[in-house]
Biotite code that builds the C-alpha atoms (Angstrom):
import biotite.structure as struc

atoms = struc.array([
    struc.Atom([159.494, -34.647, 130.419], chain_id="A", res_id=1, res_name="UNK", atom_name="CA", element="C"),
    struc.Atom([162.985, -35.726, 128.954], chain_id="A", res_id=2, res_name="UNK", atom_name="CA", element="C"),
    struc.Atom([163.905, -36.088, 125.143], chain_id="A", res_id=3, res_name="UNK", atom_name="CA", element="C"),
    struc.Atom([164.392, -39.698, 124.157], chain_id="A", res_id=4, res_name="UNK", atom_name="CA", element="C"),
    struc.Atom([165.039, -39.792, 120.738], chain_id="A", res_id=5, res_name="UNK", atom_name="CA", element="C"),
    struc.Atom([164.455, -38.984, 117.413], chain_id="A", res_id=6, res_name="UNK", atom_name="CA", element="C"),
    struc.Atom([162.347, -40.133, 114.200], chain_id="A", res_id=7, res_name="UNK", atom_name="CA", element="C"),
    struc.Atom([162.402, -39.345, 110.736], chain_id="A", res_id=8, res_name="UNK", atom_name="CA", element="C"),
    struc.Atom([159.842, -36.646, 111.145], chain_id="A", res_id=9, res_name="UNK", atom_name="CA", element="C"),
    struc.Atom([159.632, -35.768, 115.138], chain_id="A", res_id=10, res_name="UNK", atom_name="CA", element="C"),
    struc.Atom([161.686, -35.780, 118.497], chain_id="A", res_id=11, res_name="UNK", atom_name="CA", element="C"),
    struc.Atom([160.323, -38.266, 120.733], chain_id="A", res_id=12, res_name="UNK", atom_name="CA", element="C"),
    struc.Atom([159.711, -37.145, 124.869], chain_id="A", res_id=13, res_name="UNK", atom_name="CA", element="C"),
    struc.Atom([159.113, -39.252, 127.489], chain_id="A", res_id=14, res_name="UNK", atom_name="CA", element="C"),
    struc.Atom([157.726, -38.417, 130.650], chain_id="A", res_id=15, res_name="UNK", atom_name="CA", element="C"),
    struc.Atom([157.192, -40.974, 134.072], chain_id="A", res_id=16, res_name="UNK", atom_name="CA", element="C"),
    struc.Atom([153.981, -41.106, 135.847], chain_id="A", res_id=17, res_name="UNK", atom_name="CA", element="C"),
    struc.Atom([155.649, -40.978, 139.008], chain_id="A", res_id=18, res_name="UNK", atom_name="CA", element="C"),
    struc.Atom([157.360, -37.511, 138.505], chain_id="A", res_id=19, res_name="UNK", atom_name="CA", element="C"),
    struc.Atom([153.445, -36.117, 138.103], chain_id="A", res_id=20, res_name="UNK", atom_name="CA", element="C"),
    struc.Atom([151.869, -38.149, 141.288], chain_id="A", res_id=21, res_name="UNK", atom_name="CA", element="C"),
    struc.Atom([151.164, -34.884, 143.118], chain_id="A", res_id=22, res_name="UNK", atom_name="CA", element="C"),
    struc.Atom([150.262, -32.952, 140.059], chain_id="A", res_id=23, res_name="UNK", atom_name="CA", element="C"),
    struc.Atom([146.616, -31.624, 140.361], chain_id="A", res_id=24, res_name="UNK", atom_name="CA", element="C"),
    struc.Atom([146.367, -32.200, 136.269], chain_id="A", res_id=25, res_name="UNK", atom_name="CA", element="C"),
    struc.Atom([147.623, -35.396, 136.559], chain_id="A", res_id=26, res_name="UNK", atom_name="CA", element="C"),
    struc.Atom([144.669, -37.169, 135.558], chain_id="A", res_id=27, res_name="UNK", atom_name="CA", element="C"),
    struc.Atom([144.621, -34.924, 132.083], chain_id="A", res_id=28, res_name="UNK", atom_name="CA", element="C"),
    struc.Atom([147.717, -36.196, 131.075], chain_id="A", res_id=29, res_name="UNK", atom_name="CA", element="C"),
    struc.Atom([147.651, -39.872, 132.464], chain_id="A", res_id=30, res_name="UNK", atom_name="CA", element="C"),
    struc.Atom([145.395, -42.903, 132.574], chain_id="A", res_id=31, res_name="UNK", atom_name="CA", element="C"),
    struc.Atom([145.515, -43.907, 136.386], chain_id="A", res_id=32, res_name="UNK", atom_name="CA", element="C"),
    struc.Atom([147.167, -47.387, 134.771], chain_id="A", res_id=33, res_name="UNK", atom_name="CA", element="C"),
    struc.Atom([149.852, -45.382, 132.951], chain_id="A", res_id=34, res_name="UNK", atom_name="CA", element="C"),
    struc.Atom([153.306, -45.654, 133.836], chain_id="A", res_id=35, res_name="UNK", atom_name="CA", element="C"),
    struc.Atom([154.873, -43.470, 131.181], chain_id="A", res_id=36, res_name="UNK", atom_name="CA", element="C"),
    struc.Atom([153.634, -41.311, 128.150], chain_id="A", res_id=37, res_name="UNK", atom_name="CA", element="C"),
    struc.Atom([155.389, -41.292, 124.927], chain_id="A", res_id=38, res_name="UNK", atom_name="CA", element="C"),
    struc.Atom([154.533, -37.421, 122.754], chain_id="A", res_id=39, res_name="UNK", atom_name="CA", element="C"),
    struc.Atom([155.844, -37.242, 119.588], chain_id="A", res_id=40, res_name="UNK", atom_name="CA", element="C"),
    struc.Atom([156.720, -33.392, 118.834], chain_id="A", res_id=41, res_name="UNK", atom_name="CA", element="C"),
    struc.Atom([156.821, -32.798, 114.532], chain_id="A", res_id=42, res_name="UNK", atom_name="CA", element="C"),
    struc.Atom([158.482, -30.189, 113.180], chain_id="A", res_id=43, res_name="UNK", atom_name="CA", element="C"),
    struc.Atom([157.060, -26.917, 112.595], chain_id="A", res_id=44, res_name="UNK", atom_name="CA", element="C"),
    struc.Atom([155.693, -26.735, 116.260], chain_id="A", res_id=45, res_name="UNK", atom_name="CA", element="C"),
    struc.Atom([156.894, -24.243, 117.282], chain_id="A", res_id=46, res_name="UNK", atom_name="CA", element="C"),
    struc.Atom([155.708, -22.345, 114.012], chain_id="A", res_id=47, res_name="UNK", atom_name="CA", element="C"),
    struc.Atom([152.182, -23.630, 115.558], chain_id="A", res_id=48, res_name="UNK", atom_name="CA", element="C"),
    struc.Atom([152.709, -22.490, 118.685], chain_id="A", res_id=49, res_name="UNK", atom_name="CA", element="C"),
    struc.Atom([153.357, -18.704, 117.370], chain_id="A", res_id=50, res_name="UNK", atom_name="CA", element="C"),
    struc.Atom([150.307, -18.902, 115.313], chain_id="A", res_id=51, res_name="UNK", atom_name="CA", element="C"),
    struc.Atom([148.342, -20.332, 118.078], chain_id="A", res_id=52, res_name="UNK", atom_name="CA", element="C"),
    struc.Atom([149.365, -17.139, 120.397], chain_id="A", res_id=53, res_name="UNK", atom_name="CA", element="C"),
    struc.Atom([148.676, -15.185, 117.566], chain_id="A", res_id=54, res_name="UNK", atom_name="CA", element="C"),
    struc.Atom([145.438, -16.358, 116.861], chain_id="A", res_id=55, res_name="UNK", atom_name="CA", element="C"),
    struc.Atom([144.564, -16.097, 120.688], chain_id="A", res_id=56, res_name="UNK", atom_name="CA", element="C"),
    struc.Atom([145.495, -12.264, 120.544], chain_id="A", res_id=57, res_name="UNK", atom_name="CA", element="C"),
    struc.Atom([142.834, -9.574, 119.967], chain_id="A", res_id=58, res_name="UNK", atom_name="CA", element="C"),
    struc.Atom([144.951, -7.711, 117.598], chain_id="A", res_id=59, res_name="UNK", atom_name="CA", element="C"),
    struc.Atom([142.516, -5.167, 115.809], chain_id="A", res_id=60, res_name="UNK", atom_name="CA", element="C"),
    struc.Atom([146.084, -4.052, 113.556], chain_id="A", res_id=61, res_name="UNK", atom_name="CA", element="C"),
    struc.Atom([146.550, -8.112, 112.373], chain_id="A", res_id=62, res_name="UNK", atom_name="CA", element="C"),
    struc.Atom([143.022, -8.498, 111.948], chain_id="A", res_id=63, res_name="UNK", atom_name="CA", element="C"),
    struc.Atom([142.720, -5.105, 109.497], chain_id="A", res_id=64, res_name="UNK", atom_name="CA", element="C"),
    struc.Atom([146.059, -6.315, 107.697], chain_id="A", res_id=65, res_name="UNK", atom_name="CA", element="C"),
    struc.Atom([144.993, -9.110, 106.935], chain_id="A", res_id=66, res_name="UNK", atom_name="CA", element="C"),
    struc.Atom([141.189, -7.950, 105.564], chain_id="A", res_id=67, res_name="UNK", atom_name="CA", element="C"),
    struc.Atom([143.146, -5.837, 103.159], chain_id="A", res_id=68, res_name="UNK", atom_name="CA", element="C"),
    struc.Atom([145.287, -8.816, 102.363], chain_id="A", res_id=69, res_name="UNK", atom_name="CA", element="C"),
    struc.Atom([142.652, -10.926, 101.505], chain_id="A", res_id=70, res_name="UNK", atom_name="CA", element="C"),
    struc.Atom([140.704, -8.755, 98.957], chain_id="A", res_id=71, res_name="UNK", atom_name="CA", element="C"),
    struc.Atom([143.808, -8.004, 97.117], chain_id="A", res_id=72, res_name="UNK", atom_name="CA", element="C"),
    struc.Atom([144.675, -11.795, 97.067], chain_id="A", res_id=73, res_name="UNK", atom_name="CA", element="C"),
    struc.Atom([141.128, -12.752, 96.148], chain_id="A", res_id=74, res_name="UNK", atom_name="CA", element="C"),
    struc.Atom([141.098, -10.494, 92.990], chain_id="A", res_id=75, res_name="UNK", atom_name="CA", element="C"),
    struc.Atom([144.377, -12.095, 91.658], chain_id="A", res_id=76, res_name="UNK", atom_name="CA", element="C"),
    struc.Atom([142.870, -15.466, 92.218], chain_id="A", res_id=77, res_name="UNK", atom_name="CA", element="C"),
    struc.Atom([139.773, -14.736, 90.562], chain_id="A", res_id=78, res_name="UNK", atom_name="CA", element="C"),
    struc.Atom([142.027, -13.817, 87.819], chain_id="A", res_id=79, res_name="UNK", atom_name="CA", element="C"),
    struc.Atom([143.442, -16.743, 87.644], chain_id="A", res_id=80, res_name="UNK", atom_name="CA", element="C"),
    struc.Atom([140.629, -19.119, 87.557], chain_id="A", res_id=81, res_name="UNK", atom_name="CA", element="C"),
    struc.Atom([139.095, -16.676, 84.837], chain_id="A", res_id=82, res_name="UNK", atom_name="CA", element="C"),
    struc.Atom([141.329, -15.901, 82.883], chain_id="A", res_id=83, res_name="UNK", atom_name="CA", element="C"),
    struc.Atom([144.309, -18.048, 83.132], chain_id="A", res_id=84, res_name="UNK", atom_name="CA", element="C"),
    struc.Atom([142.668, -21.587, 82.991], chain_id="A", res_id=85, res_name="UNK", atom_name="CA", element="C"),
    struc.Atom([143.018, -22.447, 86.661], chain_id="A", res_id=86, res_name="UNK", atom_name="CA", element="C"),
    struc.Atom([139.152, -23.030, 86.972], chain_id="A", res_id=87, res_name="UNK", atom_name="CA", element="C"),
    struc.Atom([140.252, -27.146, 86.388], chain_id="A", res_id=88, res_name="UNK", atom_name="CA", element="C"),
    struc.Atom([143.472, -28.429, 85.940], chain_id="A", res_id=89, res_name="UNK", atom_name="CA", element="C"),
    struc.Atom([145.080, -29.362, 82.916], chain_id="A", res_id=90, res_name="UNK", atom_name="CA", element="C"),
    struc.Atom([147.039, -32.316, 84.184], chain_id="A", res_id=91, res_name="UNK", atom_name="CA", element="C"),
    struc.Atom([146.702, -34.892, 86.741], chain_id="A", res_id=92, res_name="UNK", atom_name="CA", element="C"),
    struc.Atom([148.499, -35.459, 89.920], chain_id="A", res_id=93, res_name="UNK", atom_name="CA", element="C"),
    struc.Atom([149.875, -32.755, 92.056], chain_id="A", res_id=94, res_name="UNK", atom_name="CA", element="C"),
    struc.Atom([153.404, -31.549, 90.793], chain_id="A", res_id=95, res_name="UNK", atom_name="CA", element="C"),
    struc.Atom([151.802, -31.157, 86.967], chain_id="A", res_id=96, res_name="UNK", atom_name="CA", element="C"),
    struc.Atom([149.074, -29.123, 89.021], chain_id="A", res_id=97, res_name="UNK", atom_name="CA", element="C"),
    struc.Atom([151.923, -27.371, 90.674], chain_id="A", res_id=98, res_name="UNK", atom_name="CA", element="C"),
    struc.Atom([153.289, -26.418, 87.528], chain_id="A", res_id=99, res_name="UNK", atom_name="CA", element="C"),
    struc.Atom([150.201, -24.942, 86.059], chain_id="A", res_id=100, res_name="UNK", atom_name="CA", element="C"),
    struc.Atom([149.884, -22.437, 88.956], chain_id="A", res_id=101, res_name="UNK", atom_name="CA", element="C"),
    struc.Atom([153.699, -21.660, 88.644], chain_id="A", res_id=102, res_name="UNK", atom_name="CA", element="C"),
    struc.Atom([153.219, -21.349, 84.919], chain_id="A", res_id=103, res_name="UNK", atom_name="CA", element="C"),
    struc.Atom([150.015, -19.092, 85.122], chain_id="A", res_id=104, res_name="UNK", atom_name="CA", element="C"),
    struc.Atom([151.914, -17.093, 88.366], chain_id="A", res_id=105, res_name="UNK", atom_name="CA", element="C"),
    struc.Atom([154.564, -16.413, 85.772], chain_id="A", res_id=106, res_name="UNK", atom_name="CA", element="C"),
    struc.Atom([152.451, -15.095, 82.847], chain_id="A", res_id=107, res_name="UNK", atom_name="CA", element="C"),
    struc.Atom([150.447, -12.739, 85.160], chain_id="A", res_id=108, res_name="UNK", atom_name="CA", element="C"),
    struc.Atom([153.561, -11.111, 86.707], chain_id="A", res_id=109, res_name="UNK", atom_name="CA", element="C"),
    struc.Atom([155.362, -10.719, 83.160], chain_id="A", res_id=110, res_name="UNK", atom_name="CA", element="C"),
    struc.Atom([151.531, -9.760, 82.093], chain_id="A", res_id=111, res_name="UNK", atom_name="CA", element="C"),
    struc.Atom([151.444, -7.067, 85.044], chain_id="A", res_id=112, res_name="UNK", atom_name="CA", element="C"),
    struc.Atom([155.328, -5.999, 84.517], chain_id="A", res_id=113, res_name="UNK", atom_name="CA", element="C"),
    struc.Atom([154.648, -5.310, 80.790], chain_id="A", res_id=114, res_name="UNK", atom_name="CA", element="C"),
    struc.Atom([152.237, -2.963, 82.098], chain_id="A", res_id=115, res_name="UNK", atom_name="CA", element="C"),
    struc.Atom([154.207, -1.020, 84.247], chain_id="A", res_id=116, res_name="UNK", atom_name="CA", element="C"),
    struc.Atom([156.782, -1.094, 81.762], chain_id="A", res_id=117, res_name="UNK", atom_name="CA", element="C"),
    struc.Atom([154.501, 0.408, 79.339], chain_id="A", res_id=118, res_name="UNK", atom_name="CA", element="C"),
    struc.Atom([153.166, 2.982, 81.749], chain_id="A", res_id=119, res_name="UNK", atom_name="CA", element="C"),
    struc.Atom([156.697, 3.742, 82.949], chain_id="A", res_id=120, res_name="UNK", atom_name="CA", element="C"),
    struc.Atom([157.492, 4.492, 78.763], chain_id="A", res_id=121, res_name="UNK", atom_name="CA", element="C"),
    struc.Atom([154.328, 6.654, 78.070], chain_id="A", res_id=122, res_name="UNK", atom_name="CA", element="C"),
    struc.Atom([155.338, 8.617, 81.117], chain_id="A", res_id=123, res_name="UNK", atom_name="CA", element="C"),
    struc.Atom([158.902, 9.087, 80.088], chain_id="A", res_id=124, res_name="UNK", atom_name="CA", element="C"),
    struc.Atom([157.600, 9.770, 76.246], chain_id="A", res_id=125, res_name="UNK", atom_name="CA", element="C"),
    struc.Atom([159.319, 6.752, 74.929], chain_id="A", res_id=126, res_name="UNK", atom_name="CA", element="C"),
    struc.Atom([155.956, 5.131, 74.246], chain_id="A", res_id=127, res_name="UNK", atom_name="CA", element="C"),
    struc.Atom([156.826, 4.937, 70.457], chain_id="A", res_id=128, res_name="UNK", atom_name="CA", element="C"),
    struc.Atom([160.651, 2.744, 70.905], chain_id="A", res_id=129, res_name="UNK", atom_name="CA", element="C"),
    struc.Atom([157.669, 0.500, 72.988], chain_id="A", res_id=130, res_name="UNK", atom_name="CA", element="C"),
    struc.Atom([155.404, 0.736, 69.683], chain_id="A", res_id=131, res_name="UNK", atom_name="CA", element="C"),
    struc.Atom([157.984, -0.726, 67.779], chain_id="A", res_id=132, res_name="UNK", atom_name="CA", element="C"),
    struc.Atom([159.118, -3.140, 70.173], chain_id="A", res_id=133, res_name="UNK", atom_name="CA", element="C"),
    struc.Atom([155.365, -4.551, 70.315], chain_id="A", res_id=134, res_name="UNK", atom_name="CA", element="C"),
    struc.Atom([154.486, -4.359, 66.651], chain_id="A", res_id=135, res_name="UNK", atom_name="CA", element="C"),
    struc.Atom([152.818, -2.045, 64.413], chain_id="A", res_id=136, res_name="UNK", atom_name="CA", element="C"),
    struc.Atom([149.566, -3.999, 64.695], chain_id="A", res_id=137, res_name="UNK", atom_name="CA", element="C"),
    struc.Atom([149.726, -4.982, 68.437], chain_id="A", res_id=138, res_name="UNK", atom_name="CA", element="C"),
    struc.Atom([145.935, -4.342, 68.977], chain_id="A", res_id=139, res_name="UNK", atom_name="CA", element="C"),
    struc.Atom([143.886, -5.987, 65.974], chain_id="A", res_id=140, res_name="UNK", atom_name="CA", element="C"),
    struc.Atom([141.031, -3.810, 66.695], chain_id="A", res_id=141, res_name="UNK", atom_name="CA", element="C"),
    struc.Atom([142.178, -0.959, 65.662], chain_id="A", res_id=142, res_name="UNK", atom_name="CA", element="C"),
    struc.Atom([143.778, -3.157, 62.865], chain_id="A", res_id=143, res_name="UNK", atom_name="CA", element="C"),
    struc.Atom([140.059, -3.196, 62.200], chain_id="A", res_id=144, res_name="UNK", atom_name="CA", element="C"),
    struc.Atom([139.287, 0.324, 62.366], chain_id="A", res_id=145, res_name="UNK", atom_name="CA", element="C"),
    struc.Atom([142.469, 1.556, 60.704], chain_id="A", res_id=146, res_name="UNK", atom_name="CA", element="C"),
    struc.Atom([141.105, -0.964, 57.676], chain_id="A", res_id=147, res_name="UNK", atom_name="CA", element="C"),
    struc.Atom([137.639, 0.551, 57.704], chain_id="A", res_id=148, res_name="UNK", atom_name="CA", element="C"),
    struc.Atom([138.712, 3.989, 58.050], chain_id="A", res_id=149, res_name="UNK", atom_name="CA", element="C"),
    struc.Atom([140.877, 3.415, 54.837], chain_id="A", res_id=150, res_name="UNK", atom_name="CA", element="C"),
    struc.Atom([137.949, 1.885, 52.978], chain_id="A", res_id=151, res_name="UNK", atom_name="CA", element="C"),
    struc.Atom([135.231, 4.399, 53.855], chain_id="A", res_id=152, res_name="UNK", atom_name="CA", element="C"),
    struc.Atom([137.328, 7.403, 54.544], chain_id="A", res_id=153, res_name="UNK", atom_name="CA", element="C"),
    struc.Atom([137.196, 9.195, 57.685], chain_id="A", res_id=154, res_name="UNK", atom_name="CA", element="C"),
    struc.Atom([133.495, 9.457, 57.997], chain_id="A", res_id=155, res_name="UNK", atom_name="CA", element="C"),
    struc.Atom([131.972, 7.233, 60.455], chain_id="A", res_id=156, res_name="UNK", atom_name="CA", element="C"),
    struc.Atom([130.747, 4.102, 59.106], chain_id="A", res_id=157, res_name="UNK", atom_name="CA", element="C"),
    struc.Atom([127.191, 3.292, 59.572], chain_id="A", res_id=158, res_name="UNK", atom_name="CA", element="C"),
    struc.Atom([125.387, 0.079, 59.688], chain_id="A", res_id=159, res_name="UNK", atom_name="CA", element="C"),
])
């Protein structure tokens, strides 16, 4: 098989019937009318290749790596979809769809790196700077509560 040319998306090979006349695959590959056969090669083949070996592979290591994976990435998409509006897309056609997932990938990292941040703060005892930074009334539940608690005193309120 030689290389012939090129398209805009693959290399083009070109093998001769003749060259495979003794070839005990022969008829897999040719038509017994065939003179030639023309195989387009895309890119990203040999990235298929890899996987294919891969794939073929009883690796019990892979196949445990990529259980774990696939829990952890199941509970962020769940998230997602339940939390974060990806259930149904806002917009039509795919790059506004593209930018909703970007858009709700960005609010759950800063979402999960305000919590480590916050973590990080209580541990250190600078909690409070992190009060302030946030608000006074960050929570309005306990907005709620702190307004009861003034009203009725300290007791517990009962219905």
């Amino acid at each position: 098989m030689t290389y012939c040319c090129s398209s805009e998306k693959s290399d083009i090979h070109r093998s001769d019937a003749k060259d495979y006349q003794h070839c005990p695959l022969r008829s897999r590959c040719f038509s017994r009318n065939a003179k030639y056969r023309i195989i387009l090669i895309g890119p990203g083949y040999e990235s298929l290749l890899r996987a294919r070996r891969i794939h073929l592979r009883d690796d019990r290591r892979r196949k445990t790596l990529y259980t774990r994976h696939r829990w952890r990435v199941e509970g962020v998409h769940g998230e997602a979809k339940t939390q974060h509006g990806l259930r149904r897309a806002a917009r039509r056609g795919l790059w506004n769809v593209a930018i909703q997932a970007y858009l709700t990938a960005v609010v759950m990292n800063l979402k999960r790196l305000a919590a480590v941040l916050l973590c990080f703060l209580r541990f250190t005892g600078r909690h409070f700077a992190a009060k302030r930074l946030l608000g006074r009334h960050s929570d309005p539940g306990k907005e709620k509560i702190r307004k009861q608690r003034k009203f009725y005193g300290n007791r517990r309120h009962e219905k």
